[in-house]
BATI-572584 format. One line per field, with one value per residue (C-alpha): residue number from 1; x, y, z. Coordinates in Angstrom, 1 decimal. Each point is the difference from the previous one (the first is absolute). Last residue first. Layout:
REM residues N
k <- c(NUM_...)
X <- c(X_...)
Y <- c(Y_...)
Z <- c(Z_...)
REM end
This chain:
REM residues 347
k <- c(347_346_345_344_343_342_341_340_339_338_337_336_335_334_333_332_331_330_329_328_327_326_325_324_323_322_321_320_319_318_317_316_315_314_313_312_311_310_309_308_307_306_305_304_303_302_301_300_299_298_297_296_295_294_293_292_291_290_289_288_287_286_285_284_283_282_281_280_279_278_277_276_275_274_273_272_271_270_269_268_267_266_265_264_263_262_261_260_259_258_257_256_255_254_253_252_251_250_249_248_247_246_245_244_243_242_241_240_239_238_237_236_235_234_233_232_231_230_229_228_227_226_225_224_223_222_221_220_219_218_217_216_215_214_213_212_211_210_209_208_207_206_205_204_203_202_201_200_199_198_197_196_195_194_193_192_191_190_189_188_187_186_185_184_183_182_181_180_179_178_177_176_175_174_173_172_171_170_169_168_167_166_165_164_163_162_161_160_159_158_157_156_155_154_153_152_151_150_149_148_147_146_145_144_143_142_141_140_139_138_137_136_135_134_133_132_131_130_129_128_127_126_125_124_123_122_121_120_119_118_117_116_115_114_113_112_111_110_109_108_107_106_105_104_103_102_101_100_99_98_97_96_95_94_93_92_91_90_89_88_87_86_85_84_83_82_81_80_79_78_77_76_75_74_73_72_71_70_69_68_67_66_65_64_63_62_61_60_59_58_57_56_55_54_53_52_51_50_49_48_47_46_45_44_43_42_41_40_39_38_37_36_35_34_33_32_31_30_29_28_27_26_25_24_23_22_21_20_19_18_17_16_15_14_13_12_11_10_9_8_7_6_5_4_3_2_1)
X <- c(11.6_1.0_3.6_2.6_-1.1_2.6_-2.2_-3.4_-0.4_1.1_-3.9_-1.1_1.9_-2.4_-2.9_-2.5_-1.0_3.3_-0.3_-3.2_1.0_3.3_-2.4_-2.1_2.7_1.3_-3.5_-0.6_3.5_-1.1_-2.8_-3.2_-0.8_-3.5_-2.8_-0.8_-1.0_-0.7_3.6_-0.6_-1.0_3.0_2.5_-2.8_-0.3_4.0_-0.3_-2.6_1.8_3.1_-2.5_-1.9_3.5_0.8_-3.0_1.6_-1.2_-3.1_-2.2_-3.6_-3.2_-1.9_1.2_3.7_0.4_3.8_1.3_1.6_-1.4_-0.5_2.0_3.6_0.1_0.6_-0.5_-2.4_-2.0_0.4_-2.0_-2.4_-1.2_-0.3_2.0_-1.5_-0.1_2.9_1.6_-3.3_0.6_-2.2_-0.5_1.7_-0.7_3.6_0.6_-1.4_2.5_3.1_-0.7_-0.5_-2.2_1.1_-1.6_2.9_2.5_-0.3_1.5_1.1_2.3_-0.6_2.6_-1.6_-2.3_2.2_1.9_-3.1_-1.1_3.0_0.5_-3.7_1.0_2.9_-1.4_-3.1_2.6_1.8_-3.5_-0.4_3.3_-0.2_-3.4_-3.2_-1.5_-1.9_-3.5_0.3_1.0_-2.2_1.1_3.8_-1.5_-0.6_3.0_1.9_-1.7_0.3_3.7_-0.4_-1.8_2.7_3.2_-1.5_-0.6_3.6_1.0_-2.1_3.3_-0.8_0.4_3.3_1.6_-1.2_0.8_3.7_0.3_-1.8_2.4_3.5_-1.8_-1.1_3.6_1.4_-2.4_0.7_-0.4_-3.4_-1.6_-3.1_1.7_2.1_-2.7_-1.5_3.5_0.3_-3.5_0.6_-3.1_-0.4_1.0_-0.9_-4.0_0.2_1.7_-3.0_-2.9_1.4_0.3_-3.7_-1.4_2.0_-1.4_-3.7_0.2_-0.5_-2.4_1.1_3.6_0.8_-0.4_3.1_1.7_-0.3_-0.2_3.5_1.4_-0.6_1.5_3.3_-0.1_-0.5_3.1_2.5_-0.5_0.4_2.9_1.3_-0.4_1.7_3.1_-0.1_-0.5_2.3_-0.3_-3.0_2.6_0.2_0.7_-3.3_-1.6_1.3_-1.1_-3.3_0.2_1.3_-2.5_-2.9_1.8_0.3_-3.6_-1.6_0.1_-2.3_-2.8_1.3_-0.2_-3.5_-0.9_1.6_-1.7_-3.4_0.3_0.5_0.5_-2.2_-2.9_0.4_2.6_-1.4_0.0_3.1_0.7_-1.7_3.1_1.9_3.4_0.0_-1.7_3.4_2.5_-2.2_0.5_-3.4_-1.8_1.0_-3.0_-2.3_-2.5_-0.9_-3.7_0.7_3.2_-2.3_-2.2_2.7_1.4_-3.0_-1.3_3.7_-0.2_-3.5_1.3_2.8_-2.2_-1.1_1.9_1.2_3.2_-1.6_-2.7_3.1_0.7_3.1_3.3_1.2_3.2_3.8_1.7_0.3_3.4_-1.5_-2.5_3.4_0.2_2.3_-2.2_2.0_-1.4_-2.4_-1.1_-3.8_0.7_2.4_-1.6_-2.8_2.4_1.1_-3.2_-1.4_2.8_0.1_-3.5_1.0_2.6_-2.9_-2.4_2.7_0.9)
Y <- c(0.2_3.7_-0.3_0.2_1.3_1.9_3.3_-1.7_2.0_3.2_0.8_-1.1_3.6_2.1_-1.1_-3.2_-0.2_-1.2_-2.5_-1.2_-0.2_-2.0_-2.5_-0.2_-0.8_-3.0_-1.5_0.2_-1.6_-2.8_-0.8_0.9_-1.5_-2.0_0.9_2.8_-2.2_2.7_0.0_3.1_2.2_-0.5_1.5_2.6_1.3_0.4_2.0_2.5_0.3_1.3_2.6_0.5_0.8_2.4_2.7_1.8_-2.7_1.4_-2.9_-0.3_-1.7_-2.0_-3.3_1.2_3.2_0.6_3.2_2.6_4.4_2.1_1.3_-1.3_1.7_-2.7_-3.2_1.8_0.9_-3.2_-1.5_2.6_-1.1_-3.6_-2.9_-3.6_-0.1_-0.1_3.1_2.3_3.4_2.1_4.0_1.9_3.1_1.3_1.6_-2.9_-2.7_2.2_0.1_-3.6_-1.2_-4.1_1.9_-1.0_-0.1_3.6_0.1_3.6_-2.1_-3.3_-2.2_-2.0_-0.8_-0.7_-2.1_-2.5_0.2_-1.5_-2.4_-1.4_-1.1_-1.4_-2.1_-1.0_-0.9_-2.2_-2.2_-0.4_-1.7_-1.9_-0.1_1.9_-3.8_-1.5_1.7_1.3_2.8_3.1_1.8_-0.1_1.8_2.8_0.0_0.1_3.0_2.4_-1.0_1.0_3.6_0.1_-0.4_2.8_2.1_0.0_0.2_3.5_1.1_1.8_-3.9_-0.2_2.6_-0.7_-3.4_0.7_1.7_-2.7_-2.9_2.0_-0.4_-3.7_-0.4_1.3_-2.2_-3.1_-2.1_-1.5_3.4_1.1_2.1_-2.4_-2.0_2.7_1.1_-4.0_-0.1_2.3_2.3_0.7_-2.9_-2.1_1.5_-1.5_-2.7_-1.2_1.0_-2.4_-2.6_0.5_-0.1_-3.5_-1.0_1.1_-2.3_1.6_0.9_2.3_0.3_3.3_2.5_-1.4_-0.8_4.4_1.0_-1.9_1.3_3.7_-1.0_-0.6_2.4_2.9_-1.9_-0.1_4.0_0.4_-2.2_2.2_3.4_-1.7_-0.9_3.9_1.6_-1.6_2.1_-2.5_-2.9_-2.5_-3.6_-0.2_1.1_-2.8_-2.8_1.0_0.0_-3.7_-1.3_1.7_-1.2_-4.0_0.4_0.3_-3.8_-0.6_1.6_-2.2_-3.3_1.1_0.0_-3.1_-1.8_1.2_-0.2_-4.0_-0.5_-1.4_1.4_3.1_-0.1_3.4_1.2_-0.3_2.7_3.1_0.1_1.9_0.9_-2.7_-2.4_0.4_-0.4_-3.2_-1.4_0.5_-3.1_-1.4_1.4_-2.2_0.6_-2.4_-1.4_-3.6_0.0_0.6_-2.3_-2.6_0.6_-0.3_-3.6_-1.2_0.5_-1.1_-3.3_-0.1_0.3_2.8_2.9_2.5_0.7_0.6_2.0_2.4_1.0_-0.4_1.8_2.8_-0.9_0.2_3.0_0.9_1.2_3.5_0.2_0.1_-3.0_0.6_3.4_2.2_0.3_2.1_-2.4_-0.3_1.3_-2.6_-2.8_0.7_-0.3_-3.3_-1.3_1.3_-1.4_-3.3_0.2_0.6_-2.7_-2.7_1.2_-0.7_-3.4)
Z <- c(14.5_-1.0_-0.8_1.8_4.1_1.8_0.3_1.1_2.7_-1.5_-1.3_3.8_1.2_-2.3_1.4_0.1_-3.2_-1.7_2.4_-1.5_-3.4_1.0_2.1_-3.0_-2.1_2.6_0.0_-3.9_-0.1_2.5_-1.0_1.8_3.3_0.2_2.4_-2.4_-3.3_-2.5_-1.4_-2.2_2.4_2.1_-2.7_-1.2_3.9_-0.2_-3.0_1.0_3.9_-1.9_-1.9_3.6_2.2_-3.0_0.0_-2.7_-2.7_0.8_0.9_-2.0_2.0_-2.8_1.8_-0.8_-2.5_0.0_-0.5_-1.7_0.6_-2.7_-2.9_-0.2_-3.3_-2.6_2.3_1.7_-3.2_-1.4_3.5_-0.4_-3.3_0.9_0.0_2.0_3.3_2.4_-0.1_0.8_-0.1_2.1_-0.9_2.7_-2.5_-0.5_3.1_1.9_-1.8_1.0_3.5_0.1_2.4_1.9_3.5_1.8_-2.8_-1.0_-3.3_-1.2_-3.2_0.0_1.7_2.1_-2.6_-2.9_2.4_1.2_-3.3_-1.4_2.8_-0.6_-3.4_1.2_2.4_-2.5_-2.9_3.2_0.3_-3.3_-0.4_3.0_1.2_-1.1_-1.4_3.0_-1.5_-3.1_-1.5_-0.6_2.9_-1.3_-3.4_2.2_2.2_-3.0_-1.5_3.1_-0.7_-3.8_1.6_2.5_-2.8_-2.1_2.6_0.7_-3.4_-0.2_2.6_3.8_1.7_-1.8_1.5_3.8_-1.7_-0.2_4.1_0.8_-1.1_1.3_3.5_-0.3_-1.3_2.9_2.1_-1.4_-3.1_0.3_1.3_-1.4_-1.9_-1.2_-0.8_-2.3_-1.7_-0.9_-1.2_-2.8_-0.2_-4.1_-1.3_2.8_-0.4_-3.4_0.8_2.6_-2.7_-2.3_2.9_1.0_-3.1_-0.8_3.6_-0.6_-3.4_-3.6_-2.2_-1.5_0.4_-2.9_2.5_1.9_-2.6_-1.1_3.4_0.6_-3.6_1.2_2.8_-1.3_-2.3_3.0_1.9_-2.6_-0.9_3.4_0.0_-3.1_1.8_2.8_-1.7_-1.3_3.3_1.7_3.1_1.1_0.8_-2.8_1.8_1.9_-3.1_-1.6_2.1_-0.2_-3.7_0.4_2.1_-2.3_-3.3_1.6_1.7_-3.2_-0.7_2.8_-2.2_-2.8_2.3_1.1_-3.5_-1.2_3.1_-0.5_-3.8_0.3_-3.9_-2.3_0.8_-0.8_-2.7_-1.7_3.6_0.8_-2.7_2.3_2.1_-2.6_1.6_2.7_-2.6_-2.2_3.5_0.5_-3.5_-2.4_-1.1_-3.6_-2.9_-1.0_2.5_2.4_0.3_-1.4_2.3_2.8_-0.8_-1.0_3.4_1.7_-1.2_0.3_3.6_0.8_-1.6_2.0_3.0_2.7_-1.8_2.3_-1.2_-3.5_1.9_0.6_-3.4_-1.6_1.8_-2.3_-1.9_1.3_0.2_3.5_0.5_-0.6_3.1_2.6_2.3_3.0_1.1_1.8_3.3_1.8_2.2_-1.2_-3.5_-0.7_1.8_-2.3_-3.1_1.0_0.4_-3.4_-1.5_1.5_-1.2_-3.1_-0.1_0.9_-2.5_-2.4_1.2)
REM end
């Protein structure tokens, strides 16, 4: 039963991020213990059963295992109970439990106009302690699965590159709104938390290589959409960008050094997000993509959707058809972005 309510949880919560909703199951009513460890559910007999559990409750330390909200805070505790409890699930459940804070700070600076200085001096206070504790989990998940990477990765770029500014942009809610959109990220775009947001989105699409075959599809599959949206923005809207070519103006006067967004963290890549030093890519089949050369980003993620279902005579779902169809009309000119203006959602 516990296992059971977390996944409801982790469900409920994905739907959340994906449309933008309140969530219906906020990470505080769950205050049950952590769910035992998964061979337990995978036990081939009773007696295979009962030979695990006393093993594992040989092995257990004395002390009662930490509540979810208590492994939140010091993540490093589940694994004094290790393997007792199912860490993979308790730790993808905590990382899901951070949506709550990040929907909710979102929320409130959509209520606080900029002029209140005050209220906003607070969210931004909010915001930097917020992901702060993100690094912090996030650092702490060793090993962990591709898709628990992945999702930590995912609200960390949401928390700084709200995908609801993003698909309005790209034109879910109209025209107008498509209009009001650019004129915020133009802003944005010029901000450290907009290299911030790329470099976790670079990130997602590099964990999102790593999974396997048949499994970049629902969930996964919308992390990759939004990912690419992000970069998609960021490089239409760099500063001196000449979309042609995919050069930045701004990345040749300071050196036009590459930065890679979805290796691993380097040097350059703090300096960008510090300075904006150099110029943001994408290294694909050792060629690197400017993230100013927009039709190739979107093409990136599209290419991903169909590389991992290898068989080609086959049609891909149908989410990770419909997504690629919005990436590739957002490649085919300004007028496609409003072609998918009525749309709810992104299924």
């Amino acid at each position: 039963m516990v296992s059971l309510v977390l996944h409801l949880f982790i469900h409920d919560t994905d739907a959340s991020i994906a449309l933008q909703k309140p969530p219906l199951i906020t990470f505080t009513e769950i205050k049950f213990d952590l769910p035992a460890s998964r061979d337990l559910w995978l036990a081939k007999s009773a007696t295979f059963w009962r030979d695990l559990y006393l093993k594992s409750q040989s092995s257990s330390p004395s002390n009662p295992p930490p509540t979810l909200i208590e492994a939140m805070h010091n993540p490093e505790s589940l694994l004094q109970h290790y393997p007792a409890i199912d860490t993979q699930l308790t730790t993808l459940t905590l990382l899901h439990g951070f949506w709550g804070q990040i929907h909710s700070l979102l929320d409130s600076k959509k209520f606080y106009p900029a002029q209140k200085a005050t209220h906003r001096l607070c969210l931004v206070t909010a915001h930097t302690e917020l992901y702060r504790d993100l690094v912090s989990f996030s650092a702490s998940l060793s090993p962990a699965s591709p898709r628990t990477i992945l999702i930590a990765h995912l609200l960390m770029m949401i928390l700084h590159a709200p995908p609801e500014d993003l698909q309005r942009f790209a034109g879910k809610s109209g025209e107008d709104e498509a209009r009001k959109a650019s004129s915020e990220l133009a802003v944005w775009a010029a901000m450290p938390e907009a290299r911030v947001a790329v470099w976790h989105a670079g990130q997602v699409l590099r964990v999102a290589r790593c999974l396997v075959q048949a499994q970049l599809r629902g969930f996964n599959a919308i992390a990759v959409y939004y990912a690419a949206l992000a970069l998609w923005v960021y490089g239409l809207m760099s500063p001196g960008s000449n979309h042609k070519t995919g050069l930045s103006a701004a990345g040749i006067e300071r050196g036009g050094r590459e930065v890679v967004l979805n290796e691993k963290e380097t040097a350059g890549v703090r300096d960008f997000r510090a300075s904006g030093e150099g110029v943001p890519g994408l290294m694909v089949d050792e060629e690197f993509v400017r993230l100013t050369a927009t039709n190739g980003i979107l093409r990136v993620a599209r290419d991903m959707y169909r590389g991992n279902f290898p068989v080609v005579d086959e049609g891909l779902p149908p989410l990770v058809e419909n997504l690629g169809n919005l990436l590739r009309d957002l490649g085919e000119g300004p007028g496609s972005r409003i072609s998918r203006a009525p749309s709810e959602g992104v299924a």
